[in-house]
C-alpha positions as CSV (number, residue, x, y, z in Angstrom):
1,X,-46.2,-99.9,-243.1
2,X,-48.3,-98.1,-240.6
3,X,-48.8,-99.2,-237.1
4,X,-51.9,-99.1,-234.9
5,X,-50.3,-100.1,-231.7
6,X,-51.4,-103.5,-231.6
7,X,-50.8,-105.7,-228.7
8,X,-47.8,-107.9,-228.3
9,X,-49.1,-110.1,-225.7
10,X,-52.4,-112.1,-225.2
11,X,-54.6,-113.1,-222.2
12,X,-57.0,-115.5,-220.9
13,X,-59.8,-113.5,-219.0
14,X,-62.2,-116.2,-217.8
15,X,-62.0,-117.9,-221.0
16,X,-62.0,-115.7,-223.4
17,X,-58.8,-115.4,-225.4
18,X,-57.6,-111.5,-225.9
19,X,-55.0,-109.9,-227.6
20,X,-52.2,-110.1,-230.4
21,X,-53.9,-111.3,-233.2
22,X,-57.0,-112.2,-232.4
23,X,-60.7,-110.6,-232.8
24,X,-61.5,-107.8,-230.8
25,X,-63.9,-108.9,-228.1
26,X,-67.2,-106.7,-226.9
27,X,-68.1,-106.9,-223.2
28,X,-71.4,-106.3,-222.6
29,X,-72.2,-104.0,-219.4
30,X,-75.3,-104.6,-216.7
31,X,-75.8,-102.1,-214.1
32,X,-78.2,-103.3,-211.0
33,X,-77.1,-99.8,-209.6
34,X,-80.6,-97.6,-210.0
35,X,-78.1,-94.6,-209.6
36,X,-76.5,-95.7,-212.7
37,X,-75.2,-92.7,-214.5
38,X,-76.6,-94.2,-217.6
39,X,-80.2,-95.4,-216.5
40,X,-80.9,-96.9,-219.5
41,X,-78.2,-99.3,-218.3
42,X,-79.8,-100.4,-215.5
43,X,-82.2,-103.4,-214.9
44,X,-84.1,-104.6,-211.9
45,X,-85.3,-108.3,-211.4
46,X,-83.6,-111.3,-212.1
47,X,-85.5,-111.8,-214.9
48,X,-84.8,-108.3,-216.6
49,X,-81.0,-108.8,-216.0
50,X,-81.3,-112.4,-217.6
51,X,-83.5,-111.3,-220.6
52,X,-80.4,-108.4,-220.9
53,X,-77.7,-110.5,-220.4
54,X,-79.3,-112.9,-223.3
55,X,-80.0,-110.2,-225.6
56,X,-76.4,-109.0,-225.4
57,X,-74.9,-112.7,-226.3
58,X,-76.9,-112.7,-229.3
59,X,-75.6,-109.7,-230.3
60,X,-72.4,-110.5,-230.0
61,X,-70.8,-110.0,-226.2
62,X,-68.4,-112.2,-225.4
63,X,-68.4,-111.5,-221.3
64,X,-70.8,-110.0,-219.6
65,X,-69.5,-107.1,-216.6
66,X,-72.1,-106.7,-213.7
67,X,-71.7,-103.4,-211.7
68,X,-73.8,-103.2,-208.6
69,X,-72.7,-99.8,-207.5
70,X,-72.0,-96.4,-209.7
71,X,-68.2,-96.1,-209.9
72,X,-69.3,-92.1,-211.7
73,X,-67.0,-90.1,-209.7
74,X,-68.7,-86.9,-210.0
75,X,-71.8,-88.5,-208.4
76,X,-72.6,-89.2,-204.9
77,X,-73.5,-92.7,-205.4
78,X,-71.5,-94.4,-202.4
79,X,-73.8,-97.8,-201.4
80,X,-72.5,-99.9,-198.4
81,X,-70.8,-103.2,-198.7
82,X,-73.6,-105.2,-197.6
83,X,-75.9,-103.6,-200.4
84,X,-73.2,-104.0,-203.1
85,X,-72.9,-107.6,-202.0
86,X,-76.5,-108.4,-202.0
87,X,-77.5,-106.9,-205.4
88,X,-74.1,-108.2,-206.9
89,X,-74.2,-111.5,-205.7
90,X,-77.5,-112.1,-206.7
91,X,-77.3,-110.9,-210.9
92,X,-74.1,-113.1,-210.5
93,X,-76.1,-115.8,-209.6
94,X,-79.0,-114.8,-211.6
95,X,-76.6,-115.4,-214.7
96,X,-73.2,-117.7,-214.2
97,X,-75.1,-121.0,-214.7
98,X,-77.5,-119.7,-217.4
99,X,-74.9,-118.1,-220.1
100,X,-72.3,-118.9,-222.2
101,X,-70.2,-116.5,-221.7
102,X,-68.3,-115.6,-218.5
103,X,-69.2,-112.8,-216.0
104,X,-67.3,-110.4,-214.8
105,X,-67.6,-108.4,-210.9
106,X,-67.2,-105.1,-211.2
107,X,-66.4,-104.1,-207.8
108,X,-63.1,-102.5,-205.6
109,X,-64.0,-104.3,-202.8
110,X,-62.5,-107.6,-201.7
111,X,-65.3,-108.8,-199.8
112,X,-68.0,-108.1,-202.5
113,X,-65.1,-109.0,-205.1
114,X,-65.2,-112.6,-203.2
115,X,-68.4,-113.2,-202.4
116,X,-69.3,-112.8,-206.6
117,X,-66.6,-115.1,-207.2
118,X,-67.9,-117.9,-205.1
119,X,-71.6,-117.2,-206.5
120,X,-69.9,-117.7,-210.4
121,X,-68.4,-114.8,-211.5
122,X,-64.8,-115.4,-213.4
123,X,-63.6,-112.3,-213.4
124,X,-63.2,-109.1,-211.2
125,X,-63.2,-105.3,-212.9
126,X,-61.3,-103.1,-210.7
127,X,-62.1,-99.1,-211.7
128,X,-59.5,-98.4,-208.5
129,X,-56.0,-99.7,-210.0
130,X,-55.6,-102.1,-206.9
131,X,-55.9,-99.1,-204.1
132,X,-56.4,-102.3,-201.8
133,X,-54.3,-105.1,-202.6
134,X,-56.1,-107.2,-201.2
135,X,-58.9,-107.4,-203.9
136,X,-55.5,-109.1,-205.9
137,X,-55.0,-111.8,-203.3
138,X,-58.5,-112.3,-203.7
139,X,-58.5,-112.5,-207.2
140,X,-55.5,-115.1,-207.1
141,X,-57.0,-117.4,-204.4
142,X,-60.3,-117.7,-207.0
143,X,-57.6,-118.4,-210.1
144,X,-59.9,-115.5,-211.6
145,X,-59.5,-113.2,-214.4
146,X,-58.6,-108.8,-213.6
147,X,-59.1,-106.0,-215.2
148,X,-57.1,-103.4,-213.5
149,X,-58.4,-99.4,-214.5
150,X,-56.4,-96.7,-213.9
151,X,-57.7,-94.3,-211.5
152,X,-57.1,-91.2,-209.8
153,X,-58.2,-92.8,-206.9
154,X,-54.3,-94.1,-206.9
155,X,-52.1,-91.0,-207.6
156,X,-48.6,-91.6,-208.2
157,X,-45.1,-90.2,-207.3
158,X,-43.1,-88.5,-210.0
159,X,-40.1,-87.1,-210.3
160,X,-39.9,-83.0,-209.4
161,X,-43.8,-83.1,-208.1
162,X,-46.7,-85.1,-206.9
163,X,-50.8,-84.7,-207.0
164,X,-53.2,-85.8,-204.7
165,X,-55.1,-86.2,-208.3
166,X,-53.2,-88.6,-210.1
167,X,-52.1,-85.7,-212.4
168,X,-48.2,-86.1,-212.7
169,X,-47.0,-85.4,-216.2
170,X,-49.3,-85.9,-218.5
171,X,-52.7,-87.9,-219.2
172,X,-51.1,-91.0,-221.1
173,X,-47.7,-90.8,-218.3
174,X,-49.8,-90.7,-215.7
175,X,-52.2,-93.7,-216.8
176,X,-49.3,-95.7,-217.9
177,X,-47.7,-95.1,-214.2
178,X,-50.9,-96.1,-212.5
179,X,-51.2,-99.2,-214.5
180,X,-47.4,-100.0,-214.3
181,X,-47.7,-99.7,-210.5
182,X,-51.0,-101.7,-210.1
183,X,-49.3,-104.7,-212.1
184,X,-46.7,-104.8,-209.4
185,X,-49.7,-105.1,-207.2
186,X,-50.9,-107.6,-209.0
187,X,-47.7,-109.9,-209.6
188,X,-47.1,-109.8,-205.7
189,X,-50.4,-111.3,-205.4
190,X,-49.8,-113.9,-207.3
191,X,-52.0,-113.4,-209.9
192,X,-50.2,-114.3,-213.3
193,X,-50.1,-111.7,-216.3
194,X,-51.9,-114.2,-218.5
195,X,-54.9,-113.5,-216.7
196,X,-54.8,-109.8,-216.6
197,X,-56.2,-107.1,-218.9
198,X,-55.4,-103.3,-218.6
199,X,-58.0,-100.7,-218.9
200,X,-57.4,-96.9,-219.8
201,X,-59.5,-95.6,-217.3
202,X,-61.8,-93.5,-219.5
203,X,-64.0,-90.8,-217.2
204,X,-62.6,-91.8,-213.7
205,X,-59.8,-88.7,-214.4
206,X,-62.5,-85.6,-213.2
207,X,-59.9,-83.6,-211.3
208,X,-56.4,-84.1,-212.9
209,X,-55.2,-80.3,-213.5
210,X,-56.9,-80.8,-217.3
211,X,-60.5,-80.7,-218.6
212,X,-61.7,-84.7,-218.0
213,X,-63.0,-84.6,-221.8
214,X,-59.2,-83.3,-222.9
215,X,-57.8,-86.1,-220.7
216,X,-60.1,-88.7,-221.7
217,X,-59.1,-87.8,-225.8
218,X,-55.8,-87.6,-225.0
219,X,-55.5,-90.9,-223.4
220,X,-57.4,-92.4,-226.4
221,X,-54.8,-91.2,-228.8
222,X,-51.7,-92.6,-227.0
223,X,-53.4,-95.9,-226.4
224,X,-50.1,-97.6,-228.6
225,X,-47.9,-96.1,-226.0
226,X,-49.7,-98.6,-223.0
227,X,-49.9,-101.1,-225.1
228,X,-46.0,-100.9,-224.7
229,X,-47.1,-102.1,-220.8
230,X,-47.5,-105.7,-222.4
231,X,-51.0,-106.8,-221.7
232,X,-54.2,-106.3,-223.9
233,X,-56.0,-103.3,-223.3
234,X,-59.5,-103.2,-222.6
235,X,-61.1,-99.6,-223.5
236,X,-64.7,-98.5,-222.2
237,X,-66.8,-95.2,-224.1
238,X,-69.8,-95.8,-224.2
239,X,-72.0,-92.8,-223.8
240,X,-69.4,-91.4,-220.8
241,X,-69.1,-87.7,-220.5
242,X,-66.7,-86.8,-222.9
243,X,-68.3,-88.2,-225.7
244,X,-71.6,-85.7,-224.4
245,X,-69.2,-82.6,-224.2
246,X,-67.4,-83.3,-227.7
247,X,-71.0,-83.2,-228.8
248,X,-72.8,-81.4,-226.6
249,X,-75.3,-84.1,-225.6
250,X,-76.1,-84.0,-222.3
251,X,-78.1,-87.2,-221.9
252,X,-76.0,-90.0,-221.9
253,X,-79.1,-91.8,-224.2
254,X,-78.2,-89.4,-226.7
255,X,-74.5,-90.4,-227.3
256,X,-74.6,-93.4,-228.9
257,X,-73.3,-91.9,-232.1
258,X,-70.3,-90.2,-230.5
259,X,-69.6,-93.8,-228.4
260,X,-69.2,-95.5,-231.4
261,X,-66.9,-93.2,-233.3
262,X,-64.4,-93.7,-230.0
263,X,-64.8,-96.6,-230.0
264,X,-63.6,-97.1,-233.5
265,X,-60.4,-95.1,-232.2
266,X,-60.4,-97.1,-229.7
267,X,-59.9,-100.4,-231.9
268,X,-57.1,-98.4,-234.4
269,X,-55.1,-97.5,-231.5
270,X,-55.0,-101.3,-230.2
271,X,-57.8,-102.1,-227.7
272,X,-58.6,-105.7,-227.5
273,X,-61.7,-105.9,-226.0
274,X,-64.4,-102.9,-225.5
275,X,-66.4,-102.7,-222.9
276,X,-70.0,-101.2,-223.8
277,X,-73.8,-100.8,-223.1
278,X,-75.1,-101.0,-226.9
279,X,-73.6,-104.3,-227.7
280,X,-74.8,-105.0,-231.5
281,X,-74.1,-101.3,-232.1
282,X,-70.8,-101.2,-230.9
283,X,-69.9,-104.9,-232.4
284,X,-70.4,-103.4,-236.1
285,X,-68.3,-100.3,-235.2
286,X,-65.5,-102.6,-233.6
287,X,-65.6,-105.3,-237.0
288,X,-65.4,-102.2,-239.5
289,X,-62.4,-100.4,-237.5
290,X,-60.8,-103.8,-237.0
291,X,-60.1,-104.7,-240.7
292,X,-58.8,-101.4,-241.3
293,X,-56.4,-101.7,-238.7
294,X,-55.6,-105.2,-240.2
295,X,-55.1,-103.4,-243.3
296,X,-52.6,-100.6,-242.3
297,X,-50.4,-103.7,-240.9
């Protein structure tokens, strides 16, 4: 019988059940960053991020992830923690109490991460592996859910050689170490597994000693080896760079095709949820490549 990778384990991420034997979830993705490498992603006004957020839910998200400030890291994009807070805090606000799903804080920062928290977020989505442990602490205080990504941000130690990069030896060794590492992290804290999702870390690997697109491909075909970490994985495509030089589209408006057929990979090798900007798109592709991977079983 063939195997996909499928997760062993199962989470609660704000609640919304994930993992071993259950549907794959879609989390829908609002930006209220206007330097958004995806600016089609990006909404301005309470009311534009509601009517978003809404539209999304309809078509099938089951969270919602609010990023405030660009995490691209081959643009200069840097906003101060004051603005992050202030345009976070207030989509957070502008959406806890009016949907039925949860929301998620995408943020590294523990101040910004707490202050979304408090104004109704339920989750926090860290793109820097836990480089400060204290957004963890923070995290465990609020009995919130994580997402931990792997980033090159936090390089790791290997035996016979280290890189300021994150490259060690290989792209699926060197994510799996990262994540490993950041669960430690994690645990310390105190926040339990059952609340924590791993993420892959698609795009956020620009200087690793490979080509990011050979990286990013890579890491999508040994997604069953990090399952072996034993917490769902969460995997985000949509219209990143790789998919725009495997198919030479430049604008990221233009990769919608190429997201989806990842993200169908993505599913067959074990994710549990996708993260995404196209949600009804990307909630067909996720249904048809999750009952072929329920029928290689």
């Amino acid at each position: 019988m063939v195997s996909w990778g499928m997760s062993l384990s199962r989470a609660d991420l704000g609640g919304v059940p994930l993992g071993d034997g259950l549907p794959v979830a879609v989390m829908g993705v609002i930006n209220v960053s206007p330097e958004s490498f995806h600016p089609g992603s990006a909404y301005h006004g309470d009311e534009a991020v509601l009517r978003a957020a809404l539209g999304m839910v309809e078509a099938g998200a089951a969270l919602v992830d609010i990023g405030a400030r660009s995490t691209a890291p081959y643009l200069p994009t840097d906003i101060s923690e004051a603005e992050e807070t202030a345009r976070l805090t207030r989509a957070v606000r502008a959406l806890a109490a009016k949907l039925p799903v949860p929301v998620s804080a995408d943020t590294t920062r523990p101040a910004v991460a707490r202050a979304a928290l408090e104004a109704g977020a339920r989750i926090v989505n860290d793109v820097a592996a836990l480089a400060d442990p204290a957004l963890a602490r923070v995290v465990a205080e609020h009995e919130a859910g994580l997402m931990i990504v792997a980033s090159a941000a936090r390089p790791v130690r290997a035996e016979g050689g280290l890189s300021e990069t994150g490259h060690v030896e290989g792209p699926v060794t060197t994510v799996r170490r990262i994540l490993e590492r950041a669960l430690v992290t994690a645990r310390a804290a105190g926040v339990p597994d059952t609340r924590i999702v791993l993420d892959p870390g698609i795009g956020f690997f620009r200087d690793a000693g490979v080509p990011w697109h050979v990286w990013d491909v890579a890491v999508l075909a040994g997604l069953p080896a990090l399952a072996g970490l034993g917490r769902p994985l969460c995997v985000g495509v949509s219209r990143k760079s790789f998919v725009g030089a495997l198919t030479a589209r430049v604008d990221p408006a233009a990769r919608l095709p190429g997201s989806l057929a990842a993200t169908a990979a993505a599913v067959l090798g074990g994710a549990a949820l996708i993260r995404a900007h196209d949600v009804a798109e990307t909630v067909d592709a996720v249904r048809v490549a999750e009952r072929i991977r329920e029928a290689a079983r």
